[in-house]
Each structure stands twice: as C-alpha cells, then as structure tokens.
GUDOLUM-774286 format. One record per residue: x, y, z of N, C-alpha, C, O in turn; residue in three letters. Coordinates in steps of 0.02 Angstrom, whole numbers, padded with zeros to 5 digits, always signed. Example, Ala and Ser with C-alpha at 12.3 -4.5 7.8 and 13.67 -1.06 7.14 Angstrom:
<rs>
+00660-00284+00390+00615-00225+00390+00660-00165+00390+00712-00166+00423ALA+00642-00112+00354+00684-00053+00357+00645+00002+00394+00670+00057+00402SER
</rs>
This chain:
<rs>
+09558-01239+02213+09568-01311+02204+09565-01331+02130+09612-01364+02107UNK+09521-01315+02094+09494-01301+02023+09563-01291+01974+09592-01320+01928UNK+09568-01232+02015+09632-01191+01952+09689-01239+01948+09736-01244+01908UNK+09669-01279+02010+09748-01318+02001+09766-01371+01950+09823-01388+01934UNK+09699-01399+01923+09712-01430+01882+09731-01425+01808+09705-01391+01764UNK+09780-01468+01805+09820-01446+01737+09752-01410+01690+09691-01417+01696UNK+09801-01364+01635+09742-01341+01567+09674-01321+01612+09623-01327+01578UNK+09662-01302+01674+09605-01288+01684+09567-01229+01652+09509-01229+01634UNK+09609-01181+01650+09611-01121+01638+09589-01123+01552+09557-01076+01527UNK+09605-01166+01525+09596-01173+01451+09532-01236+01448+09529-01259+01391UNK+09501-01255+01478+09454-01303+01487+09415-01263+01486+09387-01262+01431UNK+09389-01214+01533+09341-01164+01578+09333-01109+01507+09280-01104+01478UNK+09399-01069+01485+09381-01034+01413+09351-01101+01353+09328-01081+01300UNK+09353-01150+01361+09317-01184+01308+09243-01206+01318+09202-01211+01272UNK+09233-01217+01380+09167-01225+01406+09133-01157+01397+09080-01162+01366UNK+09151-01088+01417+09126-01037+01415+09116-01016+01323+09065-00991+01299UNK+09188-01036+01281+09168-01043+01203+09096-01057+01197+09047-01019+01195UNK+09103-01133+01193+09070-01168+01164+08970-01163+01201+08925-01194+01172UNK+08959-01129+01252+08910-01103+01278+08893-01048+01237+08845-01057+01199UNK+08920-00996+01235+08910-00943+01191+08892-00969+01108+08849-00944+01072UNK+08923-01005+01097+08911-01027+01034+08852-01055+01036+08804-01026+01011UNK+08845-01108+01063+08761-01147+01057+08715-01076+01065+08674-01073+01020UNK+08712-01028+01104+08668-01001+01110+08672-00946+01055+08645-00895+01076UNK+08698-00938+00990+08712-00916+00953+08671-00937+00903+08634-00899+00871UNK+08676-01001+00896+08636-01062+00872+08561-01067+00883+08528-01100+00843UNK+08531-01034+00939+08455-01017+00933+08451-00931+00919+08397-00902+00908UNK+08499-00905+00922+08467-00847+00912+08568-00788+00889+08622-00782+00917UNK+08549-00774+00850+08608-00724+00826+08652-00687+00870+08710-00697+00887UNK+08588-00618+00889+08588-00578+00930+08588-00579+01019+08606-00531+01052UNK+08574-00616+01034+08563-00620+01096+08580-00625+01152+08562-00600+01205UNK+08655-00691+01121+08715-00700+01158+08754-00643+01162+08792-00634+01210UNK+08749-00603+01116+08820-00550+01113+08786-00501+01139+08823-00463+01170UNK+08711-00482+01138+08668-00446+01196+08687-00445+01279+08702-00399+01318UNK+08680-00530+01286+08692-00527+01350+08776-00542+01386+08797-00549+01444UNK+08799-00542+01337+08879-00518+01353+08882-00430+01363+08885-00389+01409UNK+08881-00431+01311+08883-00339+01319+08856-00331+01393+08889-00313+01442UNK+08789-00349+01389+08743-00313+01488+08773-00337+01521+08759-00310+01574UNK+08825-00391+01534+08864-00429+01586+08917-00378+01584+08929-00350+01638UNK+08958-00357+01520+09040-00339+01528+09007-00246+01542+09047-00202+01560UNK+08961-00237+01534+08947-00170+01558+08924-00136+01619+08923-00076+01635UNK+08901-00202+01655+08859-00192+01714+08953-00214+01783+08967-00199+01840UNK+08979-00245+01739+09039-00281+01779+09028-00331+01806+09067-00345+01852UNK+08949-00400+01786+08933-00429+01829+08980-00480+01820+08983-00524+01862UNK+09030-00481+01752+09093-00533+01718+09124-00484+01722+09106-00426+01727UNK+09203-00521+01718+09243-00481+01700+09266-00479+01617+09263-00525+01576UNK+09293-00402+01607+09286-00376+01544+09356-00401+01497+09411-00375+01510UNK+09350-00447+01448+09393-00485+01444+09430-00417+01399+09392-00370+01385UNK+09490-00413+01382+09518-00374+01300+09479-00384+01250+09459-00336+01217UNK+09466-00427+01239+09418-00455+01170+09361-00451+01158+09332-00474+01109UNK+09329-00405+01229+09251-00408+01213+09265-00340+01244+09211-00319+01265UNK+09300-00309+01254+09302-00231+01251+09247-00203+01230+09205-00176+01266UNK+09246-00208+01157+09218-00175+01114+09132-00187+01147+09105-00132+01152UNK+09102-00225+01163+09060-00262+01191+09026-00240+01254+08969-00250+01274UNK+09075-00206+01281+09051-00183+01362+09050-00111+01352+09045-00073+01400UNK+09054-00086+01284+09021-00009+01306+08938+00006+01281+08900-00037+01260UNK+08919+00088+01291+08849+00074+01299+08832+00067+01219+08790+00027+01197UNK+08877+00120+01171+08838+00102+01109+08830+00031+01080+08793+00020+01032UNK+08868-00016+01110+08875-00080+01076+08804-00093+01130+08748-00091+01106UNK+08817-00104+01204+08723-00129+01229+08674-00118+01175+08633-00159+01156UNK+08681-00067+01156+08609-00014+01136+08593-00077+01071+08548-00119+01068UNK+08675-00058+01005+08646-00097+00959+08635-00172+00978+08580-00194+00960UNK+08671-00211+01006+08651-00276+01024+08570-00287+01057+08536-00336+01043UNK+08552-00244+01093+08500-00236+01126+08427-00216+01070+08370-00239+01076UNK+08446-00181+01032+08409-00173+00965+08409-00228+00936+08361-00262+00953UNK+08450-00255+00892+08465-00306+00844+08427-00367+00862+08400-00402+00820UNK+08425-00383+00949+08393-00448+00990+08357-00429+00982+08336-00463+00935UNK+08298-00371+00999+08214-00377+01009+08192-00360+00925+08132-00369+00911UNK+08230-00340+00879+08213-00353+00823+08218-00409+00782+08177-00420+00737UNK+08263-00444+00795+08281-00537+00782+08227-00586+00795+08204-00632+00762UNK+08211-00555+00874+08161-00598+00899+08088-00591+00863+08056-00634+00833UNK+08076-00538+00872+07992-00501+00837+07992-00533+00765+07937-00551+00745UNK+08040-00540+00728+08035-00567+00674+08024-00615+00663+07984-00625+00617UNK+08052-00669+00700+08047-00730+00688+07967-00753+00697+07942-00808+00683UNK+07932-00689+00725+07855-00703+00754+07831-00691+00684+07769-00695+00681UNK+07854-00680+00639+07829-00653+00566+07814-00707+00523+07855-00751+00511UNK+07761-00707+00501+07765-00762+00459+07791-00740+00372+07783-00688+00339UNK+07818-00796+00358+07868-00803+00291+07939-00763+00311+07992-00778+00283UNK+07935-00716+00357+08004-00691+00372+08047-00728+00405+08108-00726+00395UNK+08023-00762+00444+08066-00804+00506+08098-00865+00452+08156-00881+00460UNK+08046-00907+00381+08078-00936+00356+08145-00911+00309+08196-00945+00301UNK+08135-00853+00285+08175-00796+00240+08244-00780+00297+08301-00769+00277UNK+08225-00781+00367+08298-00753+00419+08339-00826+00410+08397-00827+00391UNK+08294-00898+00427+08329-00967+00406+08363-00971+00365+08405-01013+00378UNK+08372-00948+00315+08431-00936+00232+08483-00915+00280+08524-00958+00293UNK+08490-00851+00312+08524-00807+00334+08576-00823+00383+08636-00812+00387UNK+08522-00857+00428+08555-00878+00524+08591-00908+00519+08634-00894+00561UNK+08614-00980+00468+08644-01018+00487+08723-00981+00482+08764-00979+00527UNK+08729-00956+00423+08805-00919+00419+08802-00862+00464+08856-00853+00492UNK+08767-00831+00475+08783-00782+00524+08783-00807+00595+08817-00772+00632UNK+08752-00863+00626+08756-00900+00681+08846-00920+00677+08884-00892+00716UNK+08867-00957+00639+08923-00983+00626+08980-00928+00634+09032-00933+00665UNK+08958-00882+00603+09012-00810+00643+09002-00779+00707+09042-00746+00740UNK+08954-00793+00716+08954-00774+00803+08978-00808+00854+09007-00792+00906UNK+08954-00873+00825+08975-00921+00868+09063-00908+00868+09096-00907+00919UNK+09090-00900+00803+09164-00899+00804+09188-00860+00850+09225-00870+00899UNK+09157-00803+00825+09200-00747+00845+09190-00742+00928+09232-00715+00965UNK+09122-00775+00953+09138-00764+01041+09152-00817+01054+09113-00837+01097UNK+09201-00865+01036+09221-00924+01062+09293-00891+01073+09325-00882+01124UNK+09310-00870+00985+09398-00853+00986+09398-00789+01041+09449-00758+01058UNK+09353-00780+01057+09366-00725+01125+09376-00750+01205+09391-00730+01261UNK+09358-00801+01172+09392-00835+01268+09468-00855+01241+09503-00878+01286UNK+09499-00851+01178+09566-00860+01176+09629-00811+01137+09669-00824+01092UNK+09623-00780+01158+09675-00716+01137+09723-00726+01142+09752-00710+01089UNK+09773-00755+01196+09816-00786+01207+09865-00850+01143+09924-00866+01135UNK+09811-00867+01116+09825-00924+01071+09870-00925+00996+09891-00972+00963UNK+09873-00843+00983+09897-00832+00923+09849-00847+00867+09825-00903+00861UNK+09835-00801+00828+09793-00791+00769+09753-00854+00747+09694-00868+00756UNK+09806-00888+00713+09781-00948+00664+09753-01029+00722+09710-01070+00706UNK+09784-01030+00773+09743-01102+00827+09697-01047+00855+09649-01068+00888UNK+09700-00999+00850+09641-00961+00897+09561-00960+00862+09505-00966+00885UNK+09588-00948+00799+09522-00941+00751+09520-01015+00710+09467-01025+00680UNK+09563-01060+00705+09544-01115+00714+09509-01137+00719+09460-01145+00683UNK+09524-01160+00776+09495-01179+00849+09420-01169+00852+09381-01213+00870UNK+09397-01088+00827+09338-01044+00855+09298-01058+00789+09237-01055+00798UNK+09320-01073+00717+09280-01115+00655+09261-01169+00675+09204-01187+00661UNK+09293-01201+00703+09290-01293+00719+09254-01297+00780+09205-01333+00778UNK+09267-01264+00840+09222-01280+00889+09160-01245+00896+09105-01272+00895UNK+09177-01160+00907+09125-01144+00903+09088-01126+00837+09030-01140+00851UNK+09089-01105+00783+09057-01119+00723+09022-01177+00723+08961-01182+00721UNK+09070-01227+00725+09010-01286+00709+08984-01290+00769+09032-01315+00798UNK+08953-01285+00800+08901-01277+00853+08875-01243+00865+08833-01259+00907UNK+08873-01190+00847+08828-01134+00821+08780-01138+00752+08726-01111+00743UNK+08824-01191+00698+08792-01221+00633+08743-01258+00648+08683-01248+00639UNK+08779-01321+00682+08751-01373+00694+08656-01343+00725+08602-01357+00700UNK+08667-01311+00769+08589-01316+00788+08550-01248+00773+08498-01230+00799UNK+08588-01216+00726+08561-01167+00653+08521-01197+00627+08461-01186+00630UNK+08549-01240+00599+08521-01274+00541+08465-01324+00555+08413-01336+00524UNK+08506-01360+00638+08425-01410+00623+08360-01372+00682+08315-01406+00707UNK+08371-01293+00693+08314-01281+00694+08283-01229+00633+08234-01193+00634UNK+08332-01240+00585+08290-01208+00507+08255-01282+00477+08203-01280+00445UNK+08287-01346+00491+08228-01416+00461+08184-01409+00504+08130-01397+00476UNK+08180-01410+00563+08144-01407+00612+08081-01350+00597+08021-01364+00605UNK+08105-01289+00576+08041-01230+00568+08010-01261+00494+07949-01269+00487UNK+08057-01278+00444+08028-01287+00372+07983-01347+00361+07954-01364+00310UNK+07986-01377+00428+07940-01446+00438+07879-01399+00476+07824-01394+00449UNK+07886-01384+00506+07834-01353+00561+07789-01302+00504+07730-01319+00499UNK+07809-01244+00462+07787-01225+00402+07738-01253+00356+07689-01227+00331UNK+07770-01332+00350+07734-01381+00279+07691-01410+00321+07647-01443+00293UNK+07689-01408+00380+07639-01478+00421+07596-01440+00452+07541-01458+00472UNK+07622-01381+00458+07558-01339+00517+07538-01278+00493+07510-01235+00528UNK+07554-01271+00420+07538-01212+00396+07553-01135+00431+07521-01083+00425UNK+07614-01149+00469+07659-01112+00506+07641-01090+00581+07681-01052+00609UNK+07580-01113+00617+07558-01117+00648+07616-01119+00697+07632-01070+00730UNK+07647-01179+00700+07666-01227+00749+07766-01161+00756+07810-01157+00799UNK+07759-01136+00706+07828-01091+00705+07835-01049+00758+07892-01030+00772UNK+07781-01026+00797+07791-00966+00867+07823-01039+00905+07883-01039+00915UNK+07791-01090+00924+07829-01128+00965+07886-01126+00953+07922-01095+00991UNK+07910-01155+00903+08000-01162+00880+08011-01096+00888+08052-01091+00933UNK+07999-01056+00873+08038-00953+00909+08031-00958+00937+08082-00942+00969UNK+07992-00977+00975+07987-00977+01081+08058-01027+01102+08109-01004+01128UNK+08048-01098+01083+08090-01102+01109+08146-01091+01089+08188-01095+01133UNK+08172-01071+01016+08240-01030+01016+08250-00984+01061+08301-00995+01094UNK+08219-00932+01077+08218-00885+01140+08249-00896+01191+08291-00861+01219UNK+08227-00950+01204+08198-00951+01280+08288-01012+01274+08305-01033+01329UNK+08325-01030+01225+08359-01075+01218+08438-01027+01230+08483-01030+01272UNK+08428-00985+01170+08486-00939+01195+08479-00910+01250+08526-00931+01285UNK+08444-00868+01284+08459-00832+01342+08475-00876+01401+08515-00854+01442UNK+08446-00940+01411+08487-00996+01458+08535-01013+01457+08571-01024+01506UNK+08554-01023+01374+08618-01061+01354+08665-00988+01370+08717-01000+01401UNK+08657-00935+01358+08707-00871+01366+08710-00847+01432+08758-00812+01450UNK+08643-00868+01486+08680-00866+01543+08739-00916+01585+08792-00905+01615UNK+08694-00984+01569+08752-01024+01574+08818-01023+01552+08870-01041+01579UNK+08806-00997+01496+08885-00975+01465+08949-00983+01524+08997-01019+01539UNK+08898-00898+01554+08949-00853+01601+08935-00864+01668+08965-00829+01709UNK+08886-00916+01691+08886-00909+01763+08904-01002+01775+08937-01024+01822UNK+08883-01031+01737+08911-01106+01746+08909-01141+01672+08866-01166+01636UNK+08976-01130+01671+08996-01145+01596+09010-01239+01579+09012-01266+01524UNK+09017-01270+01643+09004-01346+01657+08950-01379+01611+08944-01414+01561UNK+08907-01339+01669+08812-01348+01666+08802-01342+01561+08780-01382+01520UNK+08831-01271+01555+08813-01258+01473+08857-01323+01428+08820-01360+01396UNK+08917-01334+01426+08960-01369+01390+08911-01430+01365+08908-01455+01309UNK+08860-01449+01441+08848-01543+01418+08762-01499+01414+08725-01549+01411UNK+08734-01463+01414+08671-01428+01388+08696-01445+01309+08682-01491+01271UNK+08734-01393+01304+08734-01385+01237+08760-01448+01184+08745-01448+01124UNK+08805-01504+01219+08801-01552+01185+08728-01600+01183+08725-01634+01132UNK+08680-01606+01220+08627-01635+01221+08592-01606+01165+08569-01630+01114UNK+08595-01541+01191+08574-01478+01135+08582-01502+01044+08531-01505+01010UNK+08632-01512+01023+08674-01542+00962+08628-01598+00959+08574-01594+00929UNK+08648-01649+00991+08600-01716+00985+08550-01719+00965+08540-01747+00911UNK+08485-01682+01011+08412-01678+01017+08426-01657+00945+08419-01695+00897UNK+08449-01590+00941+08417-01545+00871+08431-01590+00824+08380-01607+00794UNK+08486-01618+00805+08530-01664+00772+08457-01709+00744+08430-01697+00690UNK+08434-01760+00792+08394-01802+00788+08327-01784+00743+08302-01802+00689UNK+08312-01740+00796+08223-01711+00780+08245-01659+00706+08197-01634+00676UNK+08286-01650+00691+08300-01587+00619+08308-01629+00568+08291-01609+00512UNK+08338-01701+00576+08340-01748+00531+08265-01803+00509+08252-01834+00457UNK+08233-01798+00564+08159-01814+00571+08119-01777+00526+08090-01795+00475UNK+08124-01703+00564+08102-01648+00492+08112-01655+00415+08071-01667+00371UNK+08182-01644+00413+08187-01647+00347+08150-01722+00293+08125-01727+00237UNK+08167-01771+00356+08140-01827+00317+08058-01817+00317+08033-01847+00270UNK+08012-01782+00358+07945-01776+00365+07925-01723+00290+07882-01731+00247UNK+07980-01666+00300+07977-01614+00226+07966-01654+00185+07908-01660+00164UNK+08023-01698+00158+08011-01738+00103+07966-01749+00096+07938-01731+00044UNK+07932-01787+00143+07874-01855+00133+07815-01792+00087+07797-01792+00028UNK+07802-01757+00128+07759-01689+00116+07756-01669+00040+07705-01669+00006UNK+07809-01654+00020+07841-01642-00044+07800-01674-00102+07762-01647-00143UNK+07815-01732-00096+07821-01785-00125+07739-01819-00150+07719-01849-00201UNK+07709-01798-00090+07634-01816-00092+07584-01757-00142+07569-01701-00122UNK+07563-01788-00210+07544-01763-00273+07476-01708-00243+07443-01675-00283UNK
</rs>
C-alpha cells in the first residue's frame, strides 16, 4: 500500500539517510558498527553501497573503533580533545551513509544531497553535544561528562536501530534530536561564557 505512493521509495531512503546520520552525530563509530552486524548477519538487506560494510573484516574494524570511541570518551581531557575531532568526522559519516541509501542518483545530487542532509545533521548535533560537554567540563569539573557519553551512547545505538527497523519513528527522533541539542548546546555555550568571564 506504502510503495504505492508516489517518491515513496525515495522518502523511506531519506528517512533511513537521515537516521543514520543523527546517530553519527552522537557517536562516529557506531552507526557504521551496527550497519555492518545488520548487512552481515542479513538481518537488512545488503545494499551495493554498503558492500564493503557487510563483510567480517569491516565488523571486526567497526566493532573495534566503537568500543574504543566509546571507552574514550569515559577519559577525562580525551573525550574533550575527540570534540575538536567528531564534529568533521561525524559530518563524513553522516555523508557518506546517507549517499548510500542513494546510488541511483548520480554522483554530484547524490553527494549533494548527503553534505546537506546528512552532514548537517550529523554536524548539527556534533557540535552541540561538544557545547554541551565543554559546559559540563567548566561547571562540573568534568564530572557531569560520563552523563553526556552515556547519553551519546545510548543516543546512537537507538537512533541506528531506528535507522533500519523504523526509519519514520528515527526521521522525527532525530529532528527533535536537532532541536533539543540545538537549544540546550546554545544554553551551554552561553553558560561557558558566563564562566569565562567571571575574574
């Protein structure tokens, strides 16, 4: 009934984009972790574009890269030192598994498309959970930073199942997602300041 509707088919690869991307956005590694264990196990089907993705040496490193991403961020001064890092490398992940729900599209609207949608949404809540940690750092003497890694965690692996099992559900997650961080990262930064500022 679904398929019948016009562009559905290109709706459903943008919802599934743009899921992957947000969850890119709390965590690098994780999304492309749990793609790989999906396109390897066959619990998705294995698109051309994530080929590379569904065999075991790619699990292994994705599977490495996540529990080392994660452990870090439990580090103190490192997790702020990976914040420099995440946001551009979030922004390529996010790209590159968005432009993989569109192969079809030809090179230049494909990767487009996958800068503009998924990049920036992968940026977008990069960044405001790096104001978000660099507030949590100045106010709690980093204390308060395992929470913000927890819930990055616990943010991608929802947002990356949703991705692939209800990509609906993820699309308006992850726009709330944008918002919240949006809000509370701009709160931060204005709280950093204040901090700063005080002799």
């Amino acid at each position: 009934m679904l398929d019948q509707i016009p562009y559905f088919s290109f709706l459903l690869s943008a919802f599934i984009g743009i899921g992957l991307a947000a969850a890119t956005g709390f965590r690098v590694f994780l999304p492309m972790f749990a793609v790989s264990l999906a396109s390897y196990f066959q619990w998705i089907p294995s698109l051309e574009t994530f080929e590379w993705l569904s065999t075991l040496p790619a699990l292994i490193t994705t599977g490495i890269a996540t529990l080392a991403e994660i452990l870090a961020y439990y580090i103190p001064v490192v997790d702020n030192f990976l914040d420099t890092i995440s946001v551009p490398m979030a922004t390529l992940a996010g790209s590159v598994l968005f432009a993989g729900q569109f192969s079809d599209l030809g090179t230049l609207p494909q990767w487009g498309l996958a800068l503009i949608a998924g990049g920036g949404t992968a940026a977008t809540i990069s960044s405001g959970f790096a104001g978000i940690r660099a507030a949590s750092t100045a106010t709690t003497a980093g204390l308060g930073n395992y929470v913000v890694g927890t819930t990055e965690t616990a943010g991608a692996g929802i947002m990356a199942v949703l991705a692939m099992v209800a990509p609906f559900i993820a699309v308006v997650l992850a726009i709330l997602c944008m918002i919240l961080i949006v809000f509370f990262g701009r709160k931060a930064w204005r709280k950093l300041r204040k901090t700063k500022q005080i002799p």
